[in-house]
C-alpha positions in Angstrom: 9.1 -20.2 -16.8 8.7 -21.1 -13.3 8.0 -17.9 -12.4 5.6 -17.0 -14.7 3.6 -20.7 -15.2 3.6 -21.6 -11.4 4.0 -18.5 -9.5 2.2 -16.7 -12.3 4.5 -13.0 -11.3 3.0 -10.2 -12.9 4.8 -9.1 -16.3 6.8 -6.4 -14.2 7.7 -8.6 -11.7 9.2 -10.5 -14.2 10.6 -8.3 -15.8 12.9 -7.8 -12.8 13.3 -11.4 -12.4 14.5 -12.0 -15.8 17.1 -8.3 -15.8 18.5 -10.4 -12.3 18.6 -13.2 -13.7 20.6 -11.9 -16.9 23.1 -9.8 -15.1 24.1 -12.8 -12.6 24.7 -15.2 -15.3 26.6 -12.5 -17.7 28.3 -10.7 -14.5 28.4 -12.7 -11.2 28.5 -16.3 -12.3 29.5 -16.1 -15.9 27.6 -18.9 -18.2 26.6 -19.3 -21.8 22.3 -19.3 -21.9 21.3 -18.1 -25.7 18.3 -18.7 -24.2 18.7 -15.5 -22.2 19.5 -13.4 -25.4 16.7 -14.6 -26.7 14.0 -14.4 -24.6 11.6 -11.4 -24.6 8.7 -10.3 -22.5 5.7 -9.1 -24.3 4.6 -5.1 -23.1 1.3 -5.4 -21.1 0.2 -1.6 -20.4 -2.4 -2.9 -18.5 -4.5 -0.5 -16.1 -5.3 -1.4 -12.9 -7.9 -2.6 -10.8 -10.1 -0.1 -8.5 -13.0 -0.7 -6.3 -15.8 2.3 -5.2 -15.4 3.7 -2.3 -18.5 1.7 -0.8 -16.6 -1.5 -1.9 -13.6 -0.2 0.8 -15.8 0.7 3.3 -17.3 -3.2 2.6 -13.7 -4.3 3.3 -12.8 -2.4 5.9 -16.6 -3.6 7.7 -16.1 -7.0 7.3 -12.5 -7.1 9.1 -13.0 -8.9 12.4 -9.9 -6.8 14.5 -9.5 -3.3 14.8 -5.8 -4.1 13.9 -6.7 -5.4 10.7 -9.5 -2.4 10.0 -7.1 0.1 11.4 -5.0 -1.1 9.1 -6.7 -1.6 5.4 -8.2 2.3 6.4 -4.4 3.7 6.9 -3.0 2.4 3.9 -6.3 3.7 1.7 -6.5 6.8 3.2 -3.0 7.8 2.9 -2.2 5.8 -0.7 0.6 3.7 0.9 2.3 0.8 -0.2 1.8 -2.6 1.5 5.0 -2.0 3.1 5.1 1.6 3.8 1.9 1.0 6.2 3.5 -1.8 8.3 6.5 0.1 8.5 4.8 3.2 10.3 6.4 4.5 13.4 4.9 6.5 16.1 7.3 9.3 15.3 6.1 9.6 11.8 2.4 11.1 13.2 2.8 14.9 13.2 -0.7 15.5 14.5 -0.6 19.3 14.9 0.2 19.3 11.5 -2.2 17.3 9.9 0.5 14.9 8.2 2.6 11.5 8.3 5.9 11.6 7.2 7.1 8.6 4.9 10.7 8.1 5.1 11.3 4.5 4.3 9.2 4.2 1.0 10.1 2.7 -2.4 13.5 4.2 -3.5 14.4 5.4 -0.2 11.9 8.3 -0.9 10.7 10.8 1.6 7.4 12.5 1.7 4.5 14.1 3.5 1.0 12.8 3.0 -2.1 14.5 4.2 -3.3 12.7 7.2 -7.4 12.9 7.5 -8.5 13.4 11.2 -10.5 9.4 10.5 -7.6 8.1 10.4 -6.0 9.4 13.1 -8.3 8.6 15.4 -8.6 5.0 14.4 -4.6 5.2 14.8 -4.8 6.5 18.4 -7.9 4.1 19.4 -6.0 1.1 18.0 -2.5 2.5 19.5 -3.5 2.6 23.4 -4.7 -1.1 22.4 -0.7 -2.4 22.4 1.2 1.1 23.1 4.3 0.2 21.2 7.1 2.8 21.6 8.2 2.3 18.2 5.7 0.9 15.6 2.2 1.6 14.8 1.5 -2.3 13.5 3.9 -4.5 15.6 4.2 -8.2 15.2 2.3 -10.4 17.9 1.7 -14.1 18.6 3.7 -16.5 20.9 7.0 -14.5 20.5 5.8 -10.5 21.4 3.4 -11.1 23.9 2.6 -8.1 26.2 4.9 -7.4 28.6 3.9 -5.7 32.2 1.3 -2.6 32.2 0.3 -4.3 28.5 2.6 -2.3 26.5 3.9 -4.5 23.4 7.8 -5.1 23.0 7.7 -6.3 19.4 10.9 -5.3 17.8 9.3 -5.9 14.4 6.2 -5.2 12.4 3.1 -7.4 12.0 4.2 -10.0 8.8 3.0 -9.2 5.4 1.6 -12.5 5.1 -0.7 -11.8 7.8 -2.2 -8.5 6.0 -2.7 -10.5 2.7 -4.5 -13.6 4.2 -6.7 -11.1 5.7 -7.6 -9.7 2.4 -7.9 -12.5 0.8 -10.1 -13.9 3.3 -12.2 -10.9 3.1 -12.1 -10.7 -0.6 -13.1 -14.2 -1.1 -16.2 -13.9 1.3 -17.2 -10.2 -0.8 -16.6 -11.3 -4.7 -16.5 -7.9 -6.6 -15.9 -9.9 -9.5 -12.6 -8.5 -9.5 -9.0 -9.5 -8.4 -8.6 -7.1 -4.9 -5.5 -6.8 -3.2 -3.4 -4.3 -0.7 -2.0 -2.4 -4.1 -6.0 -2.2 -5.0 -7.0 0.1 -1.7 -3.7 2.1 -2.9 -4.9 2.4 -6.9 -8.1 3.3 -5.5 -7.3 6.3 -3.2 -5.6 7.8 -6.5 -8.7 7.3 -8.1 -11.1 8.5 -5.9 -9.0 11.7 -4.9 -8.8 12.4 -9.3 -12.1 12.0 -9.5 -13.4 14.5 -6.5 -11.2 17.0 -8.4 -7.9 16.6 -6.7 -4.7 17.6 -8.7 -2.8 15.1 -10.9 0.6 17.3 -9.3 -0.7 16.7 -5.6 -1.8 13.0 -6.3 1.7 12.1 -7.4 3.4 13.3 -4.6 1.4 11.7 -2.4 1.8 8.3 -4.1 5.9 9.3 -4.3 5.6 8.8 -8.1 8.9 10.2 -9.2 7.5 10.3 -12.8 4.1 12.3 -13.8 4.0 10.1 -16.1 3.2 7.5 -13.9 0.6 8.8 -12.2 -1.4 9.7 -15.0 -2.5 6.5 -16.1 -5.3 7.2 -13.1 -6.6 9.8 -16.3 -8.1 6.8 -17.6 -10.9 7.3 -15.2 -11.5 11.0 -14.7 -10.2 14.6 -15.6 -8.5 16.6 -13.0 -9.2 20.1 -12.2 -8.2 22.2 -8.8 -9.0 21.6 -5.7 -8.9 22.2 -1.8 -6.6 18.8 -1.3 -7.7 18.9 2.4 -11.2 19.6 2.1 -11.8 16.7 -0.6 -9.9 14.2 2.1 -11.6 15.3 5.3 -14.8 14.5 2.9 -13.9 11.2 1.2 -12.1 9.4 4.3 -14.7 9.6 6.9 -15.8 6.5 9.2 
């Protein structure tokens, strides 16, 4: 109840609160609750939020750091997860071939997205900025300042908490009338890709969707057809 009154979690999230919750008290630390055996969680299939493509260009605009725009644009244009974008390495850029390898996703899943020539170039302007060895997005403040030459020694990536205050800050200042978050810029790239024609197939291996079946609830929106997947990128993700 805490978690859903208070924190107000999502109905998956709780979901997996409540499974983790069940199996510790029946498994790890054994205790009678009927309450658990009792409890259900109602089935929302709600669909999610997306924004135009204007409305991520307003986003991306109004950031006041090319971290943060470098940012929000990287994890649109390629469909990643909040995660997945702070996580980028250097070594996950294969320029030649026009791609970014994903190798730390959800489920431990590997896969190559299409990398539009945008967002490479706001990766390499933003790069010489901090020229980490190791991460695109590394941590800063107090504790990774620059060391000689101004080449950043952050061992870690920039905080998750500093992405979402950023959006939120943002999204508070631009009301769509609509709750937008990190996971919005990611519902939208599906989105805008099915709608320029883009295959349901190539969209859910870009997303990692292990199930079709999950990526077709973008179908509530638009009906696929074929397409030139790289031709329809280069198009839709240019600054």
């Amino acid at each position: 109840m805490h978690l859903k009154n208070d924190r107000r979690f999502a109905n998956g999230s709780l979901r997996v609160s409540l499974a983790g919750i069940r199996f510790f008290y029946r498994n790890t630390c054994r205790r009678e609750f009927p309450s658990l055996d009792l409890l259900r969680l109602q089935s929302i299939n709600a669909l999610p939020e997306v924004i135009t493509i204007k409305q991520v260009h307003q986003i991306v605009d109004a950031t006041t750091t090319l971290r943060m725009r470098t940012y929000f644009w990287t994890v649109y244009s390629l469909g990643l997860r909040l995660n997945e974008g702070l996580h980028l390495q250097v070594g996950d850029i294969d320029a030649a071939r026009g791609l970014v390898h994903i190798h730390r996703g959800k489920g431990a899943k590997d896969r190559y997205i299409t990398l539009p020539t945008s967002t490479l170039l706001m990766l390499r302007e933003y790069w010489v900025t901090h020229r980490n060895k190791r991460w695109l997005f590394p941590a800063d403040g107090r504790n990774h300042t620059l060391a000689k030459k101004g080449v950043s020694v952050a061992k870690t990536p920039m905080s998750e908490a500093a992405v979402q205050g950023a959006m939120k800050l943002i999204t508070t200042k631009i009301d769509f009338g609509k709750k937008v978050s990190l996971h919005t810029l990611r519902h939208s790239y599906a989105t805008h890709l099915l709608e320029a024609g883009v295959s349901l197939k190539f969209i859910q291996q870009a997303l990692g969707h292990s199930s079709l079946q999950t990526t077709m609830i973008y179908l509530h929106l638009s009906e696929t057809g074929e397409a030139n997947a790289r031709q329809v990128i280069e198009k839709i993700f240019v600054r």
